[in-house]
C-alpha positions, 0 to 999 in steps of 0.5 A, a space after each residue: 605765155 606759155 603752158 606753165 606760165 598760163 597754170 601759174 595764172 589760173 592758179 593765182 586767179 583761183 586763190 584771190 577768187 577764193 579769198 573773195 568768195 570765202 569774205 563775200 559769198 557767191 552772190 555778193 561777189 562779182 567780177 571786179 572784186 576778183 579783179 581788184 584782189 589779184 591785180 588782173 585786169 577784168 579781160 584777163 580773168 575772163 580770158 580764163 573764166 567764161 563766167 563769174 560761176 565758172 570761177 566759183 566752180 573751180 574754187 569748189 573744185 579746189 575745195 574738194 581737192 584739199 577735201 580729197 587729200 585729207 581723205 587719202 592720208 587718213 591711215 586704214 591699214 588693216 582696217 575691217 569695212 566699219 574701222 574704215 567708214 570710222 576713220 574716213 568720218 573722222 577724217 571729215 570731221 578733221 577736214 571741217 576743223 583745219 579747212 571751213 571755209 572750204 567746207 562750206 563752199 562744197 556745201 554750197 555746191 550741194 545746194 546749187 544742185 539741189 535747187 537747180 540754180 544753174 541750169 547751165 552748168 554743163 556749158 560751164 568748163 570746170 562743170 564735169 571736173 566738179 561733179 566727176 570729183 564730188 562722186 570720189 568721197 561717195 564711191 569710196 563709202 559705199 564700196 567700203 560699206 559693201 566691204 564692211 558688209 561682206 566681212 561682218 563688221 558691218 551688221 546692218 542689211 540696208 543697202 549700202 547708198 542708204 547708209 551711206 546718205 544716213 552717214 553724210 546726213 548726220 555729218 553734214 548736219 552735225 558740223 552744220 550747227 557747229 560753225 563757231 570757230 571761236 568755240 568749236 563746242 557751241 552749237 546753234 540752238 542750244 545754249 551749252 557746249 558738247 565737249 565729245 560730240 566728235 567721238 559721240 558722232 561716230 559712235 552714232 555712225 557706229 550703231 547705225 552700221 551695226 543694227 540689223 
């Protein structure tokens, strides 16, 4: 088989791993699932993928992949250091409307570093393309936080990291406890709906930029 024939494969395989995976979560989920949704043999995916988790690993590579796409087309021409980080906050909150599943599969990712699931995950191949893709998003606030910082857009003397971790946190907690795609105003735990939480997030983000 040759170079493009074995991309295409690893492809397909990759894309009904993700459908399982978004249906059945990680752990529900095992090779013969995978094998069944692509009509591969168990041999062939593991010809492939060393381990179920590997594969899991590049669905979550995947997901920051179409992550990172939905960062790079949002528009900051002209933008001071604080339009910047606000239009990169809407971009994800863009990113968790258009694509939630694969958000949750990168909060996922999170939470097998956090509880250190995977002890071994540098055996693993897409291990290093994942946390080297995970790093982008991070890399690019704070150097725009230290943008902003540097043309006073941005007021606040916190150490742009600090920042960036408030930021992340109230993204990821707000879009957390609003998962219901049927009505993207509910959220859990309260029985109302919150028509402007998006602009309220920013502006949110907003003011912790600018309070010194």
């Amino acid at each position: 088989m040759n170079d493009t024939l074995k991309e295409q494969q690893l492809t397909y395989i990759i894309t009904k791993a993700e459908e399982v995976f978004f249906m059945k979560g990680f752990t529900h989920t095992n090779i013969s699932d995978i094998s069944k949704a692509a009509k591969r043999s168990r041999t062939t995916i593991y010809s492939y993928f060393e381990t179920k988790e590997n594969l899991y690993l590049a669905v979550i590579y995947h997901s920051f992949l179409k992550f990172i796409t939905v960062l790079e087309q949002v528009n900051i021409e002209g933008k001071n250091g604080l339009e910047k980080i606000l239009a990169y906050g809407k971009g994800y909150l863009d990113f968790c409307q258009q694509c939630p599943q694969h958000h949750q599969i990168i909060l996922d990712y999170y939470t097998l570093i956090k509880t250190n699931q995977w002890r071994a995950t540098n055996q693993m191949t897409y291990a290093g393309k994942v946390r080297k893709i995970a790093l982008r998003p991070l890399k690019v606030m704070i150097t725009e936080i230290t943008n902003g910082q540097q043309d006073h857009s941005i007021t606040s003397e916190l150490p742009p990291a600090t920042l960036f971790i408030n930021i992340w946190a109230q993204l990821i907690g707000i879009t957390h406890l609003s998962q219901n795609l049927k009505n993207p105003n509910s959220f859990i735990l309260l029985d109302i709906e919150l028509k402007d939480w998006r602009q309220n997030t920013l502006n949110i983000i907003q003011n912790l930029l600018t309070t010194k």
